[in-house]
C-alpha angles and dihedrals in degrees: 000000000000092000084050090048090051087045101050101042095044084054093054108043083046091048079054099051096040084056087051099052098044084056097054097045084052084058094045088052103040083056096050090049094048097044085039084234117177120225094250099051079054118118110263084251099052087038086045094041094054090043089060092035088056091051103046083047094059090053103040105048091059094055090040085057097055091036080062098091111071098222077058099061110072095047089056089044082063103043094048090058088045094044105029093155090053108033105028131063123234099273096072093048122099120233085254099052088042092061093046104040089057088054081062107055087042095066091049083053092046090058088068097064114079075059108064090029093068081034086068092042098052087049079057097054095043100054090033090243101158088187106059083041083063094042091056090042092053099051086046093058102050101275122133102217127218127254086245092059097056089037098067102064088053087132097060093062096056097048128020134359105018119016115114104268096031104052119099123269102256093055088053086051097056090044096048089054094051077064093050081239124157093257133251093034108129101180090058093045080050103055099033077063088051106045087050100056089054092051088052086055091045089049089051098056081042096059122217097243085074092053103098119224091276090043093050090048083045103054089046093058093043087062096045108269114118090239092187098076104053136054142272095256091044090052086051101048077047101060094034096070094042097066093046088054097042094049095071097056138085131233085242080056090056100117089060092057092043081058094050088065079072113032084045102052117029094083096036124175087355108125124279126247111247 
């Protein structure tokens, strides 16, 4: 009796909070129709609001269409208690799960690392740029990098080797898999960098001081860091940074922005070299 309580009130508050955002996403759009609003001029919530949305929507339809048949039904019920992470969207996890759960994930991010890492210092080594080739070597060897050092290949990242649709197969795999993207698809990785990027001016014209303590945590995972482990002020410092970094480039600068979820937060908040 106590498992179906906790069930059943867990459903339901997550059945609540899933109406109300569908509610809310139905506004967001219906403005946008009648204003005739681009995504990019949104607010960083509603931007931020749809993007979520977006994401909750591709894992859940698929479940909702084989819960269809009813014989189905009590065996996923099941499962999804049993596999929450995998089987249920965010709504019908607890904080606690949430938190955990995004641990998780970033871990599986994290093992991707290493790999892009030696990516960029092949690139190095393949265009004789001594300074990306210290940069990697810096990152690999414990040290958080600034903003200045990543800044000054910017032109590596628009053209070959490493803009989007220029680097090798196997970097656009390990990228695609820090967005939990099906790999080798260059348009998606694309447009996730992109989108990204448009969320980071949104979030500018935002300001951080109105993010409370879970959107700030949020908008740090979102851009790579495992924003669980570390505190409020770290997040912040964080963040901070990043926009300062991300302003200054362009959307046909985009794969180097896709990198810095790497070089940016592996060491993370390990000291800097001065």
């Amino acid at each position: 009796m106590v498992i179906f309580y906790v069930l059943y009130s867990t459903f339901t508050k997550g059945f609540r909070l899933f109406f109300q955002d569908v509610k809310e996403v139905k506004v967001i759009k219906t403005r946008m129709l009648t204003n005739s609003v681009k995504v990019r001029y949104l607010t960083y919530r509603d931007m931020e609001k749809l993007r979520q949305f977006r994401r909750d929507m591709i894992k859940a339809i698929p479940l909702l269409l084989i819960s269809i048949p009813p014989f189905c039904f009590p065996l996923l019920f099941t499962t999804r208690y049993l596999f929450p992470r995998q089987l249920l969207i965010r709504h019908f996890w607890t904080p606690q799960q949430h938190t955990e759960f995004q641990g998780v994930n970033h871990s599986h991010r994290a093992q991707h690392h290493c790999a892009v890492l030696k990516g960029l210092e092949s690139a190095g080594s393949h265009v004789k740029d001594s300074h990306l080739l210290d940069l990697c070597h810096k990152v690999q060897s414990g040290v958080h990098p600034n903003i200045s050092d990543i800044q000054a290949f910017r032109d590596l990242f628009s053209g070959p080797p490493l803009g989007i649709k220029r680097m090798n197969a196997d970097q656009m795999r390990q990228l695609c898999l820090l967005f939990f993207l099906t790999p080798k698809i260059a348009t998606r990785l694309n447009s996730h960098g992109i989108e990204l990027l448009q969320l980071d001016r949104a979030l500018s014209r935002h300001g951080l001081h109105q993010l409370d303590d879970s959107e700030l945590r949020q908008a740090c995972y979102v851009r790579g860091l495992d924003s669980g482990s570390l505190s409020i002020n770290q997040c912040l410092e964080w963040l901070s940074q990043w926009l300062q970094f991300s302003s200054r480039l362009k959307e046909s600068e985009v794969s180097l922005l896709v990198h810095s979820m790497v070089l940016l937060s592996t060491n993370y908040p390990k000291p800097y070299q001065h």
